[in-house]
C-alpha positions in Angstrom: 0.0 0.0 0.0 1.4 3.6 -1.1 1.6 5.8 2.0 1.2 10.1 1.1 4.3 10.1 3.3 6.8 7.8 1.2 8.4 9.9 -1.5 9.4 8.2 -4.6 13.5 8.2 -4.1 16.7 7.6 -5.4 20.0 7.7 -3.8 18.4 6.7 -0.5 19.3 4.5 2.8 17.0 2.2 4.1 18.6 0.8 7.3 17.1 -2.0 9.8 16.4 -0.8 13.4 16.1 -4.0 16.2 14.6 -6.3 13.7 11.3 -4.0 14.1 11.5 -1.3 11.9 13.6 0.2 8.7 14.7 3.6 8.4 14.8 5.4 5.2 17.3 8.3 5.0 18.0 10.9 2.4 17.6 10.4 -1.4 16.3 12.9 -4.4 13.3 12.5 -6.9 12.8 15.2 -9.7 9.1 15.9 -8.4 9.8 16.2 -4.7 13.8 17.4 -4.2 15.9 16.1 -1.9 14.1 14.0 1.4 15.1 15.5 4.6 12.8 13.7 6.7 13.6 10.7 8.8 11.0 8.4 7.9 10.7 4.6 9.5 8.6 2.0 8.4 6.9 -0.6 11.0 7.4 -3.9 9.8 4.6 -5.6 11.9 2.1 -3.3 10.7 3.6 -2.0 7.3 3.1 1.4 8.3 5.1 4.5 7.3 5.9 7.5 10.1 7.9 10.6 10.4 10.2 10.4 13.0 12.0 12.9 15.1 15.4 12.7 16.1 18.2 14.8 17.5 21.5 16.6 15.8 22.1 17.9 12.5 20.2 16.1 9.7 22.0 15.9 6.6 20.6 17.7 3.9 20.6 17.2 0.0 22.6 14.1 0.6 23.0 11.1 -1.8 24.6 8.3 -2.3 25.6 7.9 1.1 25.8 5.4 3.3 24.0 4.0 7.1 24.1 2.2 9.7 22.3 1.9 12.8 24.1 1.3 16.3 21.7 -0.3 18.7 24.3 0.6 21.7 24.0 4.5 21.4 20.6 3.8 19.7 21.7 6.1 16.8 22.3 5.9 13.2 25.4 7.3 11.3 25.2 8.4 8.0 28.9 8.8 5.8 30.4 10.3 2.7 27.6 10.5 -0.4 27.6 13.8 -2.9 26.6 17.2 -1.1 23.9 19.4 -3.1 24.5 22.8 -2.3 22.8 25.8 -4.6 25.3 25.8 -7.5 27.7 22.7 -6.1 28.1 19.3 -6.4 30.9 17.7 -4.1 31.7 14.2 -2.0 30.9 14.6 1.5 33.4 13.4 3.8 30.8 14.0 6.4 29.7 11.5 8.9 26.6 12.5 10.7 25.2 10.9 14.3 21.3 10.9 14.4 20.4 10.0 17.8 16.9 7.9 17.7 15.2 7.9 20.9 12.2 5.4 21.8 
């Protein structure tokens, strides 16, 4: 089932959380920009959410890469291409979203 909240995305993370849920981080589509929400999906009841979270999100990111950390219950997001206004670079970036609950 298509949820209003999933945007259709390339470029993207999708990265398991305790077995229970998958988070979807980043990406780009020509009708919608870059995705700069945090967005998990609950695998029990195939639901979609907006989730909040703590630190700097990265923005018009890419190609990166994720991982979640279950001891610091936080996901790290590396490296990808950086969209800025009129530039296009590698990010050697690596970002700590803290996900509480």
């Amino acid at each position: 089932e298509k949820s209003s909240l999933l945007p259709a995305v390339a470029g993207h993370t999708l990265t398991q959380r305790r077995g229970l849920s998958l988070l979807l981080i980043g990406g780009y589509s020509p009708e919608n920009g870059f995705n700069n929400k945090l967005l998990e999906y609950n695998i029990e009841d195939g639901s979609w959410s907006v989730r909040p979270q703590t630190g700097t999100p990265p923005t018009g990111l890419y190609g990166h890469s994720a991982v979640y950390h279950e001891g610091t219950d936080a996901v790290y997001v590396f490296g990808g291409y950086r969209f800025h206004v009129e530039l296009v670079s590698a990010s050697p970036e690596l970002y700590s979203l803290h996900y509480p609950g």
